[in-house]
TORDRENRO-574182 format. One record per residue: x, y, z of N, C-alpha, C in turn; residue number from 1. Coordinates in pm, whole numbers. Example, Ala and Ser with C-alpha at 12.3 -4.5 7.8 and 13.67 -1.06 7.14 Angstrom:
BEGIN
> n_east,n_north,n_up,ca_east,ca_north,ca_up,c_east,c_north,c_up,n
> 1319,-569,780,1230,-450,780,1320,-330,780,1
> 1285,-225,708,1367,-106,714,1290,3,787,2
END
This chain:
BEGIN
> n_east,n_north,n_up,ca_east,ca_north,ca_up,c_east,c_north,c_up,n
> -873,248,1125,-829,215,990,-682,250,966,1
> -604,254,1061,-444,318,1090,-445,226,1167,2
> -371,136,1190,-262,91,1286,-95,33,1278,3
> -39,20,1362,90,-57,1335,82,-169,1411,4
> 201,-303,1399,239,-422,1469,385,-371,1421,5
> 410,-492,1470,582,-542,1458,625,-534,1326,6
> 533,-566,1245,547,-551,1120,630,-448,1075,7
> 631,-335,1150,690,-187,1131,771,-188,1214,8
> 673,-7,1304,770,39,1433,673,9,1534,9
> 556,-85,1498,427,-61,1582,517,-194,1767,10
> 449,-179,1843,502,-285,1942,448,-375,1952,11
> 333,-445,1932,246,-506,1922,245,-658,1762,12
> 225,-740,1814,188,-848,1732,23,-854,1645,13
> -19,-872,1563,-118,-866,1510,-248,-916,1612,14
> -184,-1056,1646,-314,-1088,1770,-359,-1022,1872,15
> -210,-963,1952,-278,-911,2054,-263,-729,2005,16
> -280,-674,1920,-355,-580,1889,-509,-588,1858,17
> -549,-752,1799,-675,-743,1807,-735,-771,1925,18
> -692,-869,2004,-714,-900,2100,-718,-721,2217,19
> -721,-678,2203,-675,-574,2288,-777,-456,2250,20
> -820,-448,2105,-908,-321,2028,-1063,-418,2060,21
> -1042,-556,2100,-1173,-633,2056,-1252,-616,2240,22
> -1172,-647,2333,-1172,-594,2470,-1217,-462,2506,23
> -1202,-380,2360,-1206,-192,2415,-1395,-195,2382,24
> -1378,-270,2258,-1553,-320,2253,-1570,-254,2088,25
> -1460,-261,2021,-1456,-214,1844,-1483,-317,1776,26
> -1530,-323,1661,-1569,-381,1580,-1460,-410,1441,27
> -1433,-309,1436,-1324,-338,1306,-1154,-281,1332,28
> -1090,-292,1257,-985,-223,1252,-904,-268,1134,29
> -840,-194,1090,-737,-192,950,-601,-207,1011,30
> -518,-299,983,-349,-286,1003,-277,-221,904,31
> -186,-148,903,-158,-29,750,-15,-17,850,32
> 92,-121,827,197,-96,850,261,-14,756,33
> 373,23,765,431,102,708,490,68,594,34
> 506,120,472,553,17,355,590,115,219,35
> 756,59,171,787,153,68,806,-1,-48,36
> 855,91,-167,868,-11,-279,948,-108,-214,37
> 1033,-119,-54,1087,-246,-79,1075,-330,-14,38
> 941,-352,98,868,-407,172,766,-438,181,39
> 667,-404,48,564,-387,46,455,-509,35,40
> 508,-579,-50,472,-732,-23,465,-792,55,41
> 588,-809,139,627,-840,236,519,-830,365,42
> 511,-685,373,419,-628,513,244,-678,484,43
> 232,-662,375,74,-675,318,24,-855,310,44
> 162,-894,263,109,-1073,257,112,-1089,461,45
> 190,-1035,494,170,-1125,637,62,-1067,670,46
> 29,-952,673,-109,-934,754,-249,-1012,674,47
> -240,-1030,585,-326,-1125,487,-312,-1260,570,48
> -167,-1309,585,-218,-1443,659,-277,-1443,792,49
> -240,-1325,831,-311,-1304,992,-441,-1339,963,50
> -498,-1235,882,-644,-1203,869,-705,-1327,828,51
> -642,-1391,747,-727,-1550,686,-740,-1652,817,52
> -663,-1615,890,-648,-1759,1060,-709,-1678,1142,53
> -755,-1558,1148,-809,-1491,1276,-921,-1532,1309,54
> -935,-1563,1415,-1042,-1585,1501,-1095,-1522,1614,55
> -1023,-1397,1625,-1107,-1295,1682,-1229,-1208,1664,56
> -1285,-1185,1746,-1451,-1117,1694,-1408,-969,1670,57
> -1342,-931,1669,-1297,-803,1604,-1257,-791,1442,58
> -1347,-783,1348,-1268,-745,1227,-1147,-667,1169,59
> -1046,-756,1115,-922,-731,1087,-899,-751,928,60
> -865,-578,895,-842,-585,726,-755,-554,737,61
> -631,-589,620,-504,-575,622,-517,-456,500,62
> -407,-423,529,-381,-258,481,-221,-263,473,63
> -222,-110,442,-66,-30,403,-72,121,451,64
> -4,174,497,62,279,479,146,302,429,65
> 147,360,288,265,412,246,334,533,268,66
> 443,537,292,526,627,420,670,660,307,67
> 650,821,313,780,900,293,814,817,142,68
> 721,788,49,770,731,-84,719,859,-156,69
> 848,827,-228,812,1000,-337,716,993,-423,70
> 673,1157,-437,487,1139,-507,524,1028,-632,71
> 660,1021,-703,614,986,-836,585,825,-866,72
> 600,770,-738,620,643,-736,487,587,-589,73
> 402,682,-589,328,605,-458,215,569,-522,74
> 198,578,-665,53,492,-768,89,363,-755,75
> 214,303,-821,314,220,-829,302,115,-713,76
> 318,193,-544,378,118,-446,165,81,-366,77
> 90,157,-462,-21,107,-417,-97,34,-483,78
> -49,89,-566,-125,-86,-691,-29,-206,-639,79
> 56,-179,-598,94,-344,-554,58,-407,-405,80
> 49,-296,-314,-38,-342,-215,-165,-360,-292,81
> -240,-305,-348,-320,-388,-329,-342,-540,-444,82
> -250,-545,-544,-252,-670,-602,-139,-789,-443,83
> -124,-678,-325,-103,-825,-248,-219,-826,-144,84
> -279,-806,-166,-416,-763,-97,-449,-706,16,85
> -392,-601,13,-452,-436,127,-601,-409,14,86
> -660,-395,189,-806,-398,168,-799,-223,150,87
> -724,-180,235,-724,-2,300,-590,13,254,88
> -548,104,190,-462,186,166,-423,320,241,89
> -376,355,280,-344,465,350,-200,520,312,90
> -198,647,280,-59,727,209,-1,845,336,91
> 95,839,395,143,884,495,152,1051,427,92
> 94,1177,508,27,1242,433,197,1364,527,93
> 115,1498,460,235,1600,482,215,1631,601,94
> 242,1571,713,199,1631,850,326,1709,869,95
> 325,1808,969,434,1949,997,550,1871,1062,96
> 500,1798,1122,612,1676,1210,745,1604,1175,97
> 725,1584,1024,832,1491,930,840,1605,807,98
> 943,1531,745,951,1604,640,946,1526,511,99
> 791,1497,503,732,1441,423,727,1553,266,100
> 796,1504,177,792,1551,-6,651,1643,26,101
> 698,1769,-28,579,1813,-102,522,1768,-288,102
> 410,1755,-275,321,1720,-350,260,1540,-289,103
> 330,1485,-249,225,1313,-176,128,1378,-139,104
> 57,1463,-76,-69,1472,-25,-192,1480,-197,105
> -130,1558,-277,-211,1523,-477,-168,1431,-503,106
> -37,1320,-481,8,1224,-516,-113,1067,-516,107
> -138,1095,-368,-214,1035,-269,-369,987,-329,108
> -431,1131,-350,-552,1146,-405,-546,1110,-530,109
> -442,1120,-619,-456,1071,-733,-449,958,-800,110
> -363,854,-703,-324,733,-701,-450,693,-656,111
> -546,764,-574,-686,642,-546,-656,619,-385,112
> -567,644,-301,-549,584,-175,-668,566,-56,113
> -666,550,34,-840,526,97,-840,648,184,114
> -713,683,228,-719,757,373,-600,819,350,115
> -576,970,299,-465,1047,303,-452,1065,462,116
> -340,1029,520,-335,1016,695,-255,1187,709,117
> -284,1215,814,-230,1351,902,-183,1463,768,118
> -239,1488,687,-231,1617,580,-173,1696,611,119
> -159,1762,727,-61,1840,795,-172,1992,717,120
> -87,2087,674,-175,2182,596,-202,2235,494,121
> -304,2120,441,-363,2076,311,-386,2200,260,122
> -413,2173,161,-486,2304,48,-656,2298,60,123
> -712,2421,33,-815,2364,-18,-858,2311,-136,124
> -748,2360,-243,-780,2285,-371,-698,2147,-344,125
> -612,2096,-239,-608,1935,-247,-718,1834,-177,126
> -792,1981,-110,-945,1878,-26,-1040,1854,-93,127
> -1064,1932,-188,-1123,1977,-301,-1102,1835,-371,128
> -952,1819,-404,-954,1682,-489,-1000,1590,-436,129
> -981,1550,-316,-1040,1454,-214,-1161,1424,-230,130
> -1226,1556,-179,-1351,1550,-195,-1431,1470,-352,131
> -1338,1521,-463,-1391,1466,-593,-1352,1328,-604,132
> -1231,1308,-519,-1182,1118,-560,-1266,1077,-430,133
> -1345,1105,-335,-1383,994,-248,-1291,911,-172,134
> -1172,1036,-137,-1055,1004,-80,-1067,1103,70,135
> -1073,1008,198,-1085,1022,333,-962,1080,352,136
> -979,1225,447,-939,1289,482,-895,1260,655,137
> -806,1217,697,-765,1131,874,-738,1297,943,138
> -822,1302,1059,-818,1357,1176,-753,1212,1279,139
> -648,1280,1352,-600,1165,1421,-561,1211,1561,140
> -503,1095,1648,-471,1086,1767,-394,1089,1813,141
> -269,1116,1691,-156,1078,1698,-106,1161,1784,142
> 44,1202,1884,99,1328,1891,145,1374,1783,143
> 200,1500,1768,257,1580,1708,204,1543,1591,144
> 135,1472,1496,33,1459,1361,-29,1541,1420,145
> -123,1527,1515,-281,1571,1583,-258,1742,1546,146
> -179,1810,1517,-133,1969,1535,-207,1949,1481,147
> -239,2017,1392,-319,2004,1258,-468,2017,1248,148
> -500,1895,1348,-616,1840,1329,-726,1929,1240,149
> -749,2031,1348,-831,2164,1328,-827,2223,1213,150
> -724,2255,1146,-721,2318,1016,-763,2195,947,151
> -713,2066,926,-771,1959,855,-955,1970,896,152
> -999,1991,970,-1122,1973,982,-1243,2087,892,153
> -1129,2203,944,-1235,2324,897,-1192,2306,717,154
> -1079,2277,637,-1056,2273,506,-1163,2163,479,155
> -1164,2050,541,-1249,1950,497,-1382,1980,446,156
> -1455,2051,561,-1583,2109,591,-1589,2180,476,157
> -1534,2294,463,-1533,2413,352,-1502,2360,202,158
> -1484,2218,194,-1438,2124,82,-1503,2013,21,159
> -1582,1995,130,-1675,1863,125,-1604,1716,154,160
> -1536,1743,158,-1414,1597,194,-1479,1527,301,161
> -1483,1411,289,-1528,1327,442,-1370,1275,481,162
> -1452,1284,632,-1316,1289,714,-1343,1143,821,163
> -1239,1074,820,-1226,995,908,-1149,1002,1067,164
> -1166,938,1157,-1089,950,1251,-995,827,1292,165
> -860,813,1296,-764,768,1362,-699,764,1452,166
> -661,653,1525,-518,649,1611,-416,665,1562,167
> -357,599,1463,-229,594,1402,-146,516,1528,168
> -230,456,1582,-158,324,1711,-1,274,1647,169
> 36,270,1790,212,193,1755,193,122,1855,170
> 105,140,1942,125,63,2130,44,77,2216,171
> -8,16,2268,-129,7,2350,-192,143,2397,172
> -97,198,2486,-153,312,2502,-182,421,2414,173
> -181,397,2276,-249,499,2138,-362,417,2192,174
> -425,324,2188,-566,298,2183,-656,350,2278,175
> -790,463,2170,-867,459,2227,-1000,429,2216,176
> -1116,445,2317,-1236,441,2282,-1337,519,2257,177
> -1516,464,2223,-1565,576,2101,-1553,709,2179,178
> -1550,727,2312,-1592,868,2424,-1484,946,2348,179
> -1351,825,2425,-1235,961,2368,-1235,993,2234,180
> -1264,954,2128,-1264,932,1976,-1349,1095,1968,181
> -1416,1071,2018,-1525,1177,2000,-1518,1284,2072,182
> -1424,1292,2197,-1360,1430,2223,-1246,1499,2165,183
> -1160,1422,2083,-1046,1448,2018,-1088,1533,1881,184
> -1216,1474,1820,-1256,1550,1718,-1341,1671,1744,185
> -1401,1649,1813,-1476,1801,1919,-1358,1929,1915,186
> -1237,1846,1925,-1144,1942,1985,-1103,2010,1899,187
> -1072,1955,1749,-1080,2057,1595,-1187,2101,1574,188
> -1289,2077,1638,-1354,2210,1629,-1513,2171,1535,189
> -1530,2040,1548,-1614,1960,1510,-1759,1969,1636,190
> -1878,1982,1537,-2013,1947,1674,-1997,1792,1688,191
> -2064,1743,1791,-2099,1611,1867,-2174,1565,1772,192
> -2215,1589,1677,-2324,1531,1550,-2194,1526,1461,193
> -2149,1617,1414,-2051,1620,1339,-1907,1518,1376,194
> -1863,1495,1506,-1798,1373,1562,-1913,1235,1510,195
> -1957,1219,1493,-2009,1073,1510,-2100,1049,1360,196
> -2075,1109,1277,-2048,1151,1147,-1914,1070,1067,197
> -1793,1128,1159,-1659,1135,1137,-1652,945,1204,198
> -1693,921,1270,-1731,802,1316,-1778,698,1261,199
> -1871,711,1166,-1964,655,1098,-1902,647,932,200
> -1788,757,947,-1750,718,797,-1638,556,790,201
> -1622,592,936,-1503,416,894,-1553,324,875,202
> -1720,291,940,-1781,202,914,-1847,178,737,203
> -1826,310,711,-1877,293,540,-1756,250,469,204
> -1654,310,495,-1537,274,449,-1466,121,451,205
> -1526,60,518,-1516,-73,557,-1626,-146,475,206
> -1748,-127,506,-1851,-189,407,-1800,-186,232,207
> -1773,-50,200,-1686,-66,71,-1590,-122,55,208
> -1507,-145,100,-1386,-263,114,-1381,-395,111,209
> -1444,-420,211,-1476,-603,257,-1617,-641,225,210
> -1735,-573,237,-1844,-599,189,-1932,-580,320,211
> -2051,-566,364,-2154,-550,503,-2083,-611,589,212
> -2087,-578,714,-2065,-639,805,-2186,-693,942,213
END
């Protein structure tokens, strides 16, 4: 429910990112290029036309990440993704890596976003909010996001927050499959029930979005 194309910094063209996740043997995936107030249309209508001509057996919802936009303006830059129709929203979260504004990670949750991505080290009263907006908490694959992971997992847990899992893909080699998916979250510190849990929430997260699949 994270990915990039060309659209961004991702390397990849929309097709053969699906073409490529549909081969690994996945079922869905979200595109959530990167997008501030002055691209935002822009990034969200093309992946919309992707998605309307696709003919790959891999499901493709177009999305946003909104990235490094200040808290007071990321309600703003997501109500318009989605009046250009991002199915998934995703708000580029405080990971230790960038020097992402403090407060976007309450910004995030409060605006409604689908998937606060790489939180970096959340509060428990901002998992807490999560938990109350039904706002997905991303354990990811990323480098240097992934620090984290672990403390994102155990705040989650102790919060009630459901947690999703990501690539945050830019290029082929971010992609992986369900084995590795499910050792990466093991590795914050998650049980093998509890991985495939974390698994099972993208597929709900998707049914709410686009409708059964």
């Amino acid at each position: 429910m994270h990915m990039h194309t060309l659209f961004s910094d991702g390397e990849l063209i929309p097709a053969e990112l699906a073409r490529r996740v549909e081969v690994m043997g996945h079922r869905y995936i979200a595109i959530t290029d990167h997008a501030d107030q002055s691209n935002v249309e822009h990034i969200v209508e093309s992946i919309v036309r992707f998605c309307a001509d696709d003919k790959h057996k891999v499901k493709v919802l177009p999305g946003a990440e909104i990235t490094h936009v200040t808290p007071g303006k990321i309600a703003d830059v997501i109500n318009r993704a989605r009046r250009a129709g991002a199915k998934i929203v995703v708000v580029h979260g405080e990971t230790i890596v960038e020097p992402v504004e403090k407060g976007t990670n309450d910004a995030a949750i409060d605006a409604g976003a689908n998937i606060l991505a790489h939180p970096g080290m959340i509060t428990p009263e901002t998992a807490a909010r999560a938990a109350k907006a039904g706002v997905y908490l991303e354990l990811t694959a990323r480098a240097g996001h992934g620090y984290t992971n672990g403390h994102v997992a155990r705040i989650a847990l102790e919060a009630g927050a459901a947690m999703v899992f990501n690539t945050d893909s830019h290029a082929p080699r971010d992609l992986v499959d369900r084995e590795r998916a499910i050792q990466i979250i093991m590795a914050a510190g998650l049980s093998f029930l509890q991985a495939q849990e974390v698994l099972a929430n993208s597929q709900k997260l998707v049914e709410a979005c686009s409708g059964s699949l």
